[in-house]
Structures are given as C-alpha cells and as structure tokens.
C-alpha positions in Angstrom: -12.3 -8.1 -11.1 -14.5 -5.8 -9.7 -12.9 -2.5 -8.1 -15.4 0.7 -6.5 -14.2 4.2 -6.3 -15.1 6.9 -4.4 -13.7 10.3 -5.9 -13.6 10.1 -9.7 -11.1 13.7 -9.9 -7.9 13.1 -12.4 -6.1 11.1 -9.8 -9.0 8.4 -9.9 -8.6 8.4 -14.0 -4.8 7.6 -13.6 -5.7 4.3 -11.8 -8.5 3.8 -14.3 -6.2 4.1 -17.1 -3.9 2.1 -14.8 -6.5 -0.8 -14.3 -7.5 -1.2 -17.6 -3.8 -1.5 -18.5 -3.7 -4.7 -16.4 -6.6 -5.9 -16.5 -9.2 -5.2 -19.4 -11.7 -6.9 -18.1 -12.2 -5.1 -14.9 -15.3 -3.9 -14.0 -15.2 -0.2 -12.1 -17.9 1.2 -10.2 -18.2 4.4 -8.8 -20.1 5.7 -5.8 -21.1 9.1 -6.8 -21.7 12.6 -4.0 -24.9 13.2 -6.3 -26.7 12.4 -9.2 -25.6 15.0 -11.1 -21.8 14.1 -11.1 -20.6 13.8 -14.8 -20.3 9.8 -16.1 -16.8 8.8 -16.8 -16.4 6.1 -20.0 -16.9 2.6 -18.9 -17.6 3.2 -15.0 -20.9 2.3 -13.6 -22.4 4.9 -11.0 -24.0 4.0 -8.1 -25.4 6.7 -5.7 -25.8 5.2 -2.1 -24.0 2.5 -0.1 -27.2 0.7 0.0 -26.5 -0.2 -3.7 -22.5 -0.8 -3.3 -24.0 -3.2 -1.2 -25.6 -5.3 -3.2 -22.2 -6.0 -4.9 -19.4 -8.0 -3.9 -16.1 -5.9 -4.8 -12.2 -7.0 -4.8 -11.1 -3.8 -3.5 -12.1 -0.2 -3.5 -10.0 3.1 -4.2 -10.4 6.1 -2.5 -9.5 9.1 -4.3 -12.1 11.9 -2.8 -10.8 15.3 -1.4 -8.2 14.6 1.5 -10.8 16.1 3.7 -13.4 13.5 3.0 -11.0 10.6 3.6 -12.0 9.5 6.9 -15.3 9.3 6.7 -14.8 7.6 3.2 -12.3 5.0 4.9 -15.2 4.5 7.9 -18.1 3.5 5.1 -16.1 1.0 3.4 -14.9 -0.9 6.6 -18.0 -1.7 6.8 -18.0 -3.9 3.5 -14.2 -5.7 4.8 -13.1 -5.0 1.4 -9.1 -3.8 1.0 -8.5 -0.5 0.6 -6.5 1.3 -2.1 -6.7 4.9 -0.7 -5.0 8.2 -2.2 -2.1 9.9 -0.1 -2.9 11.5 1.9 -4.4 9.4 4.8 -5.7 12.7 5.9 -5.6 15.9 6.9 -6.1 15.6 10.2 -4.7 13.7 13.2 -8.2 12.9 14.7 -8.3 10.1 12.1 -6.2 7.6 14.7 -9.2 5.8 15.9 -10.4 4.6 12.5 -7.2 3.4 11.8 -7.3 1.2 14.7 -10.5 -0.2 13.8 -9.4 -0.8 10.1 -6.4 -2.6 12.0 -9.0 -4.6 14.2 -10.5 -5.9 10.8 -7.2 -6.6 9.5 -7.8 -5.2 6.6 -5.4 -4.8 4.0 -4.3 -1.5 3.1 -2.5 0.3 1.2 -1.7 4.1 0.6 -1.0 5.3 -2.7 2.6 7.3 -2.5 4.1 6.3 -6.0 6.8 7.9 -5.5 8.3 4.5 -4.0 8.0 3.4 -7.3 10.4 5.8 -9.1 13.4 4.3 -10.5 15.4 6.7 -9.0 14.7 6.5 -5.8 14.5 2.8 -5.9 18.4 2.5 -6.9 19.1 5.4 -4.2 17.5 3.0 -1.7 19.1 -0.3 -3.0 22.4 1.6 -3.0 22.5 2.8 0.1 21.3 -0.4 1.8 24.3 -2.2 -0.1 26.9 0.7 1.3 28.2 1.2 4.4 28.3 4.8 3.9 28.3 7.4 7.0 25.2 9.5 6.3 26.1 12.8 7.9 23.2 14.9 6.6 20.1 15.0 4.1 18.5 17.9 2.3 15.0 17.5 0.4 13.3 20.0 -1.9 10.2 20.3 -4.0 9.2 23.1 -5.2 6.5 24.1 -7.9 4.0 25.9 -9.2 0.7 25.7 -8.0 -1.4 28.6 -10.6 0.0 25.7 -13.1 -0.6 22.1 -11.7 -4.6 22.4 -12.9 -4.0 24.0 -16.5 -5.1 26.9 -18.2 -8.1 28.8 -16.8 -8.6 27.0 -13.8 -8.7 29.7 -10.9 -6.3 27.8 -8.4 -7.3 30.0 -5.5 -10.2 27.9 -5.8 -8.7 24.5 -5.9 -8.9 22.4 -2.7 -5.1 23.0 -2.7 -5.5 26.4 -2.0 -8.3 25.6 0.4 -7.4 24.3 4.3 -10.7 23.5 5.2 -10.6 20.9 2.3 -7.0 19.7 2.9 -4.6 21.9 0.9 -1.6 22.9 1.6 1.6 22.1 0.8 2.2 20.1 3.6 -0.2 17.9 2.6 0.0 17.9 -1.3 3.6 16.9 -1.2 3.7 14.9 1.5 5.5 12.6 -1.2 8.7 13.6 0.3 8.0 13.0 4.0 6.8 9.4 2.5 10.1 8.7 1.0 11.8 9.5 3.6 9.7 7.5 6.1 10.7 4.8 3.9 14.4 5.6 3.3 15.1 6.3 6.7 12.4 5.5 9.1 10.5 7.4 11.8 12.8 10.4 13.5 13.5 11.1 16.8 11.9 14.2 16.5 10.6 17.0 13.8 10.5 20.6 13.8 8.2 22.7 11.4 7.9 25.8 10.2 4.7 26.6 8.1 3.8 30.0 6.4 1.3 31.4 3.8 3.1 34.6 2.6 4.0 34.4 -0.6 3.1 36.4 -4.0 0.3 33.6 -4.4 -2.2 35.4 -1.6 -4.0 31.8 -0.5 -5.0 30.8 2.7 -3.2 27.3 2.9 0.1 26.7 3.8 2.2 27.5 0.5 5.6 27.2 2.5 6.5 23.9 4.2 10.1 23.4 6.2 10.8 20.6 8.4 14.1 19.4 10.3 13.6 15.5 10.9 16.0 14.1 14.0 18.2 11.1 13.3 20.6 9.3 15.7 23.4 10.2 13.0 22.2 13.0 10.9 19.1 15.5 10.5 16.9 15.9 7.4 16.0 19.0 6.3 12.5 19.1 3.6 11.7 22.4 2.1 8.2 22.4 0.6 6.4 25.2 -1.8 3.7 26.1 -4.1 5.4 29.4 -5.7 8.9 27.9 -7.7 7.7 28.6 -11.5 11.0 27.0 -12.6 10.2 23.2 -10.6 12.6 21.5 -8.7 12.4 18.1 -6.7 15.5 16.5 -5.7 16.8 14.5 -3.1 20.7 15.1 -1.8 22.2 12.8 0.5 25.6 14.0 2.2 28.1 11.5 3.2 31.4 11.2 4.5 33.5 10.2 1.2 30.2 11.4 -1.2 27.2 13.5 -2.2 24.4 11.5 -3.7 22.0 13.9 -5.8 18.4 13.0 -6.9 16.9 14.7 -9.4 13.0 13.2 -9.1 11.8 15.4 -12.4 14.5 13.7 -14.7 15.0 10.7 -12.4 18.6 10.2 -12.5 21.2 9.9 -9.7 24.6 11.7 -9.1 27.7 11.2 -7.2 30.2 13.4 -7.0 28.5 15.3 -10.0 28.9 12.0 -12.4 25.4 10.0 -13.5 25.5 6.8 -12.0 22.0 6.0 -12.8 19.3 7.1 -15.4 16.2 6.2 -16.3 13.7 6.8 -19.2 10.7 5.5 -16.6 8.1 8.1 -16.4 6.0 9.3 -13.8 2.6 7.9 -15.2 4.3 4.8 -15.0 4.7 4.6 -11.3 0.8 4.4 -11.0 0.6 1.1 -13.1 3.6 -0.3 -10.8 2.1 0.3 -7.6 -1.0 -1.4 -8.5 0.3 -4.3 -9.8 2.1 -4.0 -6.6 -1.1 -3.6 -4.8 -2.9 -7.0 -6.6 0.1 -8.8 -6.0 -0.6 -8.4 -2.2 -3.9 -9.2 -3.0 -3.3 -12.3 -4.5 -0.7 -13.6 -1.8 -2.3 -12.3 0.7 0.8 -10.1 2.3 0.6 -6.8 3.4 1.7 -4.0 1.9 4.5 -1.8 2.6 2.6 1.6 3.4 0.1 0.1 5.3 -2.8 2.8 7.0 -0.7 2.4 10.4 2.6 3.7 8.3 0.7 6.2 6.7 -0.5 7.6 9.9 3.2 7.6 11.2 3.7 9.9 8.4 0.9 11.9 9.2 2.2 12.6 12.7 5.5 13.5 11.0 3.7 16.0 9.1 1.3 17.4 11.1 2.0 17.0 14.9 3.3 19.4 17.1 
C-alpha cells in the first residue's frame, strides 16, 4: 500500500504510527513545503507534485495547517486518489466550490474526527437510538488548556492555534464537539454564536467559543475554551425520566450519577480505528460516514452567520 501526506506535524505521526500498526508494509510518502523540512523515519520526501506524479498512490492524508487545506484538497483532486484529510475541512466557508468538484469526481472522502470512534460516545449513540427517550435538552463542554497542549517551552502565542490567519481558534480546534453532535443529532434548525478573545491568555484567536444549536425538540448548548488548566470534556444529555453524562477524558457514561458504561479504550486508539475504518471503505468501495459534503455541513454550523 502506498499512502502520500501532505503535513508531516504530530497529527501526521499518529496515522504513521497508526499505518504501520496495520499494515507494516506500507510505503509513506511525503510531499514536503521545502527542501529543508526535517526527514521523518521510514517516509520518502518528495518536493513537487511533478514527482507525486510519477507514482501511483492508494490514498493520500492531509494533515497541513487548517489554513492550507483547500488548496491542498485542490492539488490532489487532480491525481483522483481518496482523501484522508485532518478535521478541520477548513477554516473558511469559501471552500464550497472545491467540495463540489471533489463531489463531481466522486471521490471518496473522509474527514478525520475520531472522536466518533470513542467508546463512549459510541454506546451513548447506540443507547439512545435503542431508547425512546424524550430528549428535552443537551449541554456540551470542552475546555482546556492551550499554554499546555504543545509541551514545555513551546511559546503557544506562536502556535497556529493562537494564530487566525492560519486557522486557530477554538472554534476550529475543537470542532470535535460540533462533529459529534452533527452525528448524534443531525443538522439544526438554526445556531447562534458567540465568539470572544478576552481571556488571561492575551491571543488574537478566538479562545472562547459558545453556540446554541436549534432542534425541533430541544436546543444544544456547546461551550468551547482554551483557558480551563483543570480540563473538562463531557457530554450531558437531559431527558424526561434521566440525565446521561459523558465524561470524554475518562470515557465513561452516567445515568442518574451510576456508571453504566466504562471503558479502558484510549484516545490513541481511536486513530488506529478510524483508519481501519477508512481502508475498509476502501476496500468495499462505500463511502464513508463524514464524507467532505458532511464535513462542510459542520463547517457552516461552525462558522456561518
């Protein structure tokens, strides 16, 4: 199997590591920004698309800044190739006409929001699908810290997070929980937003994110942030005879304040999942489940006004 990438950052060395895992044969190439980009263990470089060209690949992964995405996702239609491609789809709305031409190709696509993969979530999903629970409202929150997601003495005013031009913001970095919701609950009849960078952190990206989705039934309210030292992601879902509460970090489900589900699944583990997910539609031939169209349904959720 022979897979390109385009953005060899530490999300690109998770697949890697995930790739290997399945297959240890595969053979990765990656299309370099310039010659002097640092080699990575066992990956080929190649620096132009004239020599991607002159190799026939199963699928490529794009895993550049969100900022380069589009143009990225434009150079490898050209090779009709699927397309494993990083969440997000962008950072921008104006990307609408590639999708459609990706479309046109029928290309298959997915993008990479692994969070569909977690354990937790996958039981929440399953168990309210089997229910015939009255949903009457839902309450999302993630919240970390962003001076700690890069390690020690990485300036993170500096880190495309903290940078809009490039794509940050926390809008975009955890659009994970707009995803999930997408997929638990489908596309709302409306959103309101409220976005704000005010906080103790002084960057100029969003570092506070806070949405009200519109369902027939119930709203869904998604609090976003960069500042939380002490990190919180969960997921409550209010019903009529019951509270369902997620807890993403430890990935483990309550009701009613009683553990109904547990799991000792980790987080790395979710990025081997969805790509044996994602060769599985390759070798069928189906499509996937967060296709570039769904991912730019997202995208209007997150950014649209």
């Amino acid at each position: 199997m022979n897979v390109l990438i385009v953005g060899l950052g530490s999300i690109a060395r998770k697949h890697i590591a995930a790739l290997r895992s399945l297959d240890p044969e595969v053979q990765i190439y990656a299309l370099r920004s310039t010659r002097f980009s640092n080699s990575v263990d066992g990956v080929t470089d190649l620096f132009s698309m004239k020599e991607v060209e002159e190799y026939s690949f199963d699928f490529a992964i794009i895993s550049n800044p969100t900022s380069e995405h589009q143009k990225t996702i434009q150079q490898m239609g050209v090779l009709n190739i699927p397309l494993f491609i990083e969440k997000p789809l962008s950072h921008q709305l104006d990307v609408k006409e590639t999708v459609a031409e990706i479309e046109r190709k029928n290309v298959l696509t997915y993008v990479a929001c692994n969070l569909r993969f977690l354990d937790a979530l996958l039981f929440t999903k399953q168990y309210i699908a089997g229910s015939s629970l009255r949903i009457n409202e839902i309450n999302v929150y993630c919240g970390s810290y962003l001076p700690s997601w890069r390690g020690e003495g990485v300036d993170y005013t500096m880190n495309y997070s903290a940078i809009p031009e490039l794509g940050g913001g926390v809008h975009i970095d955890l659009i994970h929980e707009i995803d999930y919701i997408y997929w638990l609950c489908g596309t709302p009849s409306c959103t309101q937003r409220i976005f704000s960078c005010s906080s103790s952190l002084g960057i100029k990206s969003y570092d506070y994110a806070n949405y009200c989705l519109c369902y027939d039934d119930y709203h869904v309210s998604i609090i976003l942030n960069y500042y939380r030292r002490d990190a919180r992601r969960s997921l409550e879902i209010v019903c009529e005879g019951e509270t369902i509460y997620v807890d993403l970090l430890e990935n483990c489900v309550s009701i009613d304040g009683e553990i109904a589900f547990r799991s000792s699944q980790r987080i790395a583990d979710t990025y081997q999942l969805q790509l044996a997910y994602f060769l599985d539609c390759l070798r069928v031939g189906k499509p996937t489940f967060n296709t570039i169209t769904d991912a730019y349904n997202v995208l209007q959720i997150c950014l649209e006004s």
